[in-house]
C-alpha positions in Angstrom: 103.9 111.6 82.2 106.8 111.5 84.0 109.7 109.1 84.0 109.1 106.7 86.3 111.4 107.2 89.6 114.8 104.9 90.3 114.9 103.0 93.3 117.9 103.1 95.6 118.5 100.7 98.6 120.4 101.9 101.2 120.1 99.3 103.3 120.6 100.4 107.6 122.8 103.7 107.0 123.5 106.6 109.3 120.9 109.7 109.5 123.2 112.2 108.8 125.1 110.9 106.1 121.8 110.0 104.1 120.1 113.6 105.3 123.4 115.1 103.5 123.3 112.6 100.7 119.4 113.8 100.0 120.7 117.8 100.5 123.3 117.1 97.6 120.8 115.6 95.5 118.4 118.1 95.9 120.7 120.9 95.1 122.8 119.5 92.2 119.6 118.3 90.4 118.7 119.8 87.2 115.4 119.9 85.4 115.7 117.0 83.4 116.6 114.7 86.4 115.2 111.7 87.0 113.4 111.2 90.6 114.3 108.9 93.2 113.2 106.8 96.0 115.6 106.1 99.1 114.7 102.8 100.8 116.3 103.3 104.1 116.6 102.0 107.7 118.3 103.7 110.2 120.6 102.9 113.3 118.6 104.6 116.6 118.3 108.7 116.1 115.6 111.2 117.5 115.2 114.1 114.7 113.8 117.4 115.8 112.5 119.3 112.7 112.6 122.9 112.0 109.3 123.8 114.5 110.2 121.0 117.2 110.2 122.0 120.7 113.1 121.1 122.4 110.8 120.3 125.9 108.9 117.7 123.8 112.7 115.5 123.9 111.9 114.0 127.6 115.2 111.9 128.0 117.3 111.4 124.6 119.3 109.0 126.9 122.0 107.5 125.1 120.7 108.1 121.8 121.4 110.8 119.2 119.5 114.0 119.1 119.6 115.4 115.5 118.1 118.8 114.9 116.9 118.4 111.0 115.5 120.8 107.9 112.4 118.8 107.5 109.1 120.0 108.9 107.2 118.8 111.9 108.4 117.8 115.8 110.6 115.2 117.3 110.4 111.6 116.1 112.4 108.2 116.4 113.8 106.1 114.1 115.2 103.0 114.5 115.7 99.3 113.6 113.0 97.6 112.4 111.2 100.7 110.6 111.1 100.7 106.6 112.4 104.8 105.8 111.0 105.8 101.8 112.5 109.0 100.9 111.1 110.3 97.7 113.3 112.7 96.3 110.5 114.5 93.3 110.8 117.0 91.4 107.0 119.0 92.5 106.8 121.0 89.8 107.2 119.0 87.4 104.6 116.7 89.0 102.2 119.3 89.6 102.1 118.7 92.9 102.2 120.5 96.3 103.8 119.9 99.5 99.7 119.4 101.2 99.4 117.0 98.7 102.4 115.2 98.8 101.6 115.0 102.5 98.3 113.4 101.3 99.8 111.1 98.6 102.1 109.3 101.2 99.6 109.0 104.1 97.4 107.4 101.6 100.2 105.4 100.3 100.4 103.8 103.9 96.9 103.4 104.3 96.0 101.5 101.2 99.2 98.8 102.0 97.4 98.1 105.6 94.2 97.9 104.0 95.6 94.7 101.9 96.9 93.2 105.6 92.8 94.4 106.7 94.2 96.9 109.3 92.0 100.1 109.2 94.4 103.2 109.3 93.7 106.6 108.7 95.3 110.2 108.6 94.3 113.0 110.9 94.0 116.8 110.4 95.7 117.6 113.8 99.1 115.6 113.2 100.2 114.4 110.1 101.4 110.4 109.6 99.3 107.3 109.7 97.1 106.2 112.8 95.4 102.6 114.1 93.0 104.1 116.5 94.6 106.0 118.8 98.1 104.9 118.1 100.9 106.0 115.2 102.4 103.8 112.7 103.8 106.1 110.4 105.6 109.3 110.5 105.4 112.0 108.2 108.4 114.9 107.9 109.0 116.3 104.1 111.2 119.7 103.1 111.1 121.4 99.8 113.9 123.4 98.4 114.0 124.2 94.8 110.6 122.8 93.9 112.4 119.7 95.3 111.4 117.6 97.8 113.1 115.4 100.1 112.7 113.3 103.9 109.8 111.5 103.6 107.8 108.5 105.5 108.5 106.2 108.1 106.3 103.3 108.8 106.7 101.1 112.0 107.7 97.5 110.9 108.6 95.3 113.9 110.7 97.7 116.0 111.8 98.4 120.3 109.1 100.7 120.6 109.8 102.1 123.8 112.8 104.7 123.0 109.1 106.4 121.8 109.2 107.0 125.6 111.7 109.4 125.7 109.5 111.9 123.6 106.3 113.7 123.0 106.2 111.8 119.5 105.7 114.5 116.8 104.8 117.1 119.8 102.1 115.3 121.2 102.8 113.7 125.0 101.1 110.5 125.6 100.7 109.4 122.1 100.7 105.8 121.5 102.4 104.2 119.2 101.9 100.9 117.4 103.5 98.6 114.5 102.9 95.9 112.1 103.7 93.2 114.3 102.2 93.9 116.8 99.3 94.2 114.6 99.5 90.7 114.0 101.2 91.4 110.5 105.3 90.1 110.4 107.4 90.7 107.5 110.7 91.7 106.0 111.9 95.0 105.8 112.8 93.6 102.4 108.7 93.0 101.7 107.7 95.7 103.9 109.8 98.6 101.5 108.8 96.3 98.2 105.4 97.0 99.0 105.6 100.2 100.4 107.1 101.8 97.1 104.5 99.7 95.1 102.0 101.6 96.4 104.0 104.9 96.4 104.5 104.5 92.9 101.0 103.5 92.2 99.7 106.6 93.7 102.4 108.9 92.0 101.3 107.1 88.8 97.6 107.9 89.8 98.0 111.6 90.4 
C-alpha cells in the first residue's frame, strides 16, 4: 500500500503561481516520492484547458483569462470554492486518468450524501451535478505517470462571474453550491472533509 499522501494548505493563493508550483512538482519527482494534496482557494480566474473553445469565454470582464495544461473547457474559480489538487503518482497507484476522474467525482458525491444532498456524475461532462446544476468541477493532467489539477467544489461563492461563460463548454448550464443548498461551512471544514473522503477512497482503491 502506498504511503499515505501529505497534506499542504495553501490557503487563497494565485492560479498561476500554484499551476507552476504543481508543474515543478510533477517534474522534479522521483519514484520514491511521497504524494500530495494541495488544499487551495483561489483569488477570481477563468481557466481554459487544453480543448477549451475560446467562443465559450462570453465576457471575461475584468477578470483573468488563463489558458491552462489541464484537460476539459473554461471554468471559474473563485472565493469561496474549496480547490484539492492531488498530486499522485498513477502508476504506482495502479490507476488511470478515467479512473481518477471517477475516484474524485465520487469523492464529492459521498461528502454531500453525509449533508443528504443527492449528487451525481454524468457521462457527457465530467464534475459533480444537483439536478441540473454543477457543484464541482473536474480538470486533471498527467505527465510522467503524474498527475496534477484536480477538483473544485462550490462552497459559498458570487456565482454569477459563471455568467460570463459556457461553464466547462456547455452554454446555459446552471450552477449551484453548498449554501445555497442549505449547507454553510468553512472552507476550513469544507477541505477537512473533502480530503477525508479523498483519502478514503484512495485508501479503498
Amino acid at each position: 500500500m502506498d504511503i499515505e499522501p501529505v497534506s499542504r494548505d495553501w490557503g487563497r493563493a494565485d492560479y498561476s503561481a500554484v499551476w507552476q508550483a504543481m508543474r515543478r512538482f510533477t517534474d522534479q519527482r522521483e519514484t520514491r516520492t511521497t504524494d500530495e494534496i494541495w488544499r487551495v482557494e483561489h483569488p477570481p480566474v477563468f481557466t481554459l484547458g487544453q480543448a477549451g473553445r475560446p467562443e465559450h469565454v462570453l465576457d471575461a470582464g475584468d477578470i483573468p483569462l488563463i489558458e491552462t495544461d489541464r484537460g476539459g473547457q473554461v471554468t471559474y474559480h473563485g472565493p469561496g470554492q474549496a480547490i484539492l489538487y492531488p498530486l499522485l503518482d498513477l502508476r504506482r497507484r495502479r490507476l488511470g486518468i478515467r479512473g481518477l476522474v471517477t475516484l474524485l467525482e465520487q469523492t464529492v458525491i459521498a461528502w454531500l450524501a453525509t449533508h443528504r444532498i443527492h449528487a451525481t456524475a454524468r457521462t457527457d461532462a465530467p464534475g459533480v451535478y444537483v439536478g441540473d446544476a454543477k457543484i464541482a468541477a473536474l480538470g486533471l493532467r498527467v505527465r510522467r505517470g503524474c498527475s496534477y489539477h484536480g477538483v473544485a467544489v462550490n462552497i459559498d461563492m458570487d456565482l454569477t462571474p459563471y455568467q460570463r461563460i459556457n461553464p466547462c463548454g456547455h452554454a446555459g448550464m446552471p450552477v449551484t453550491d453548498l449554501a445555497r443548498l442549505g449547507v454553510r461551512l468553512s472552507m476550513a471544514e469544507a477541505w477537512q472533509a473533502l480530503e477525508d473522503h479523498l483519502r478514503h477512497q484512495l485508501s479503498a482503491h
